[in-house]
C-alpha positions as CSV (number, residue, x, y, z in Angstrom):
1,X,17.0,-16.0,15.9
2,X,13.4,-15.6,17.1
3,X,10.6,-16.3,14.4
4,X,7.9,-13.9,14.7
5,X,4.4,-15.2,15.2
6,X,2.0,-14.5,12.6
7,X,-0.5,-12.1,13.5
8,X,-3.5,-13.8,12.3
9,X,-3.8,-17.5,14.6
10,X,-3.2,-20.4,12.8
11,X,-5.2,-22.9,15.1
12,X,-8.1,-20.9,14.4
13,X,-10.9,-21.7,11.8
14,X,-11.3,-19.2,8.9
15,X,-14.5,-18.3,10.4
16,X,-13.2,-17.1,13.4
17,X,-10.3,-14.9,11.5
18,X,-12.8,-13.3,9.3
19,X,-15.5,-12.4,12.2
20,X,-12.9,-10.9,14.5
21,X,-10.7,-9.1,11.7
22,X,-13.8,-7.9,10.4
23,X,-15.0,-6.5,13.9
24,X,-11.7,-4.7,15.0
25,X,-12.0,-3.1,11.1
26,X,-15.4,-2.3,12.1
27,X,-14.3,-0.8,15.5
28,X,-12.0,1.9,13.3
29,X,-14.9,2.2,11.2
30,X,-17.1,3.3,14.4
31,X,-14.6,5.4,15.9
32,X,-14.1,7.4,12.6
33,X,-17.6,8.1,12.2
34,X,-18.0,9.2,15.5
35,X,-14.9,11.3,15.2
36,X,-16.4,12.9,11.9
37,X,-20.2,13.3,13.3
38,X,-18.5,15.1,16.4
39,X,-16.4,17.2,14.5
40,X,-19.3,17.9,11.4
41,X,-17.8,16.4,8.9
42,X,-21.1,15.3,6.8
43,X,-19.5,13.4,3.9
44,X,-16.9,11.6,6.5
45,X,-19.6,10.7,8.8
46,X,-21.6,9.2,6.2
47,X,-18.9,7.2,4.7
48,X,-17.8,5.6,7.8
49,X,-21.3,4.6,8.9
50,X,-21.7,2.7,5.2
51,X,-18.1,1.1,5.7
52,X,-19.2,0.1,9.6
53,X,-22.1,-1.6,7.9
54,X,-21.0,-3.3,4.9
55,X,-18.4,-4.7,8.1
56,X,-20.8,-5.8,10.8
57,X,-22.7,-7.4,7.0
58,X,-19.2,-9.6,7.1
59,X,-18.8,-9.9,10.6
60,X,-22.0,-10.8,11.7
61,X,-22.8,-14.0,9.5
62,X,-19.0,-15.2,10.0
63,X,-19.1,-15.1,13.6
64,X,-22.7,-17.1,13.2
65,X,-21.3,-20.0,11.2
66,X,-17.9,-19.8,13.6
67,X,-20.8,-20.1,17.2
68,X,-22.6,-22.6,15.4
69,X,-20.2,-24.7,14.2
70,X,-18.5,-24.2,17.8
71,X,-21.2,-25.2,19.9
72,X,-22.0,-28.4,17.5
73,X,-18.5,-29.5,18.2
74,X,-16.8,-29.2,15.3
75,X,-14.0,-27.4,16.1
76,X,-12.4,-29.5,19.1
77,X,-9.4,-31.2,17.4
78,X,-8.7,-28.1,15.3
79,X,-5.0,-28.3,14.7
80,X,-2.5,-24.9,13.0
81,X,-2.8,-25.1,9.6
82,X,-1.8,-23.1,6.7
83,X,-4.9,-20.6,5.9
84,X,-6.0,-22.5,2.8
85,X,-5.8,-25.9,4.2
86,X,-7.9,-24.4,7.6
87,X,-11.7,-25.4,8.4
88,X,-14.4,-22.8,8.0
């Protein structure tokens, strides 16, 4: 019986999760309020730039902590974990 992988990486630190999730969220965010500014939907359009914001708000400083963190050389013997047991 094949076991299915999970779809969010294990051998990845939370930081990383959260900045990517929160960017393809933020992608469906952008494409809705594009989608409702094209076809003039006011309220829509509004409503999806807010929830595109409060995203890139989430994305932004996760991806920060997950480059600096990177590039500092923390992350090279990162190893699959369970989510709560994984390094920010």
């Amino acid at each position: 019986m094949d076991k299915k992988k999970p779809f969010i990486p294990r051998n990845k630190p939370k930081s990383w999760v959260i900045g990517v999730l929160s960017c393809l969220i933020g992608l469906g965010f952008g494409l809705l309020t594009l989608t409702a500014g094209w076809l003039e939907i006011i309220l829509l359009s509004k409503l999806g730039y807010i929830l595109f914001l409060i995203n890139m708000f989430i994305c932004f400083p996760a991806m920060l902590i997950f480059n600096i963190k990177n590039f500092s050389g923390q992350y090279l013997n990162l190893s699959s974990k369970d989510w709560k047991d994984q390094d920010w």
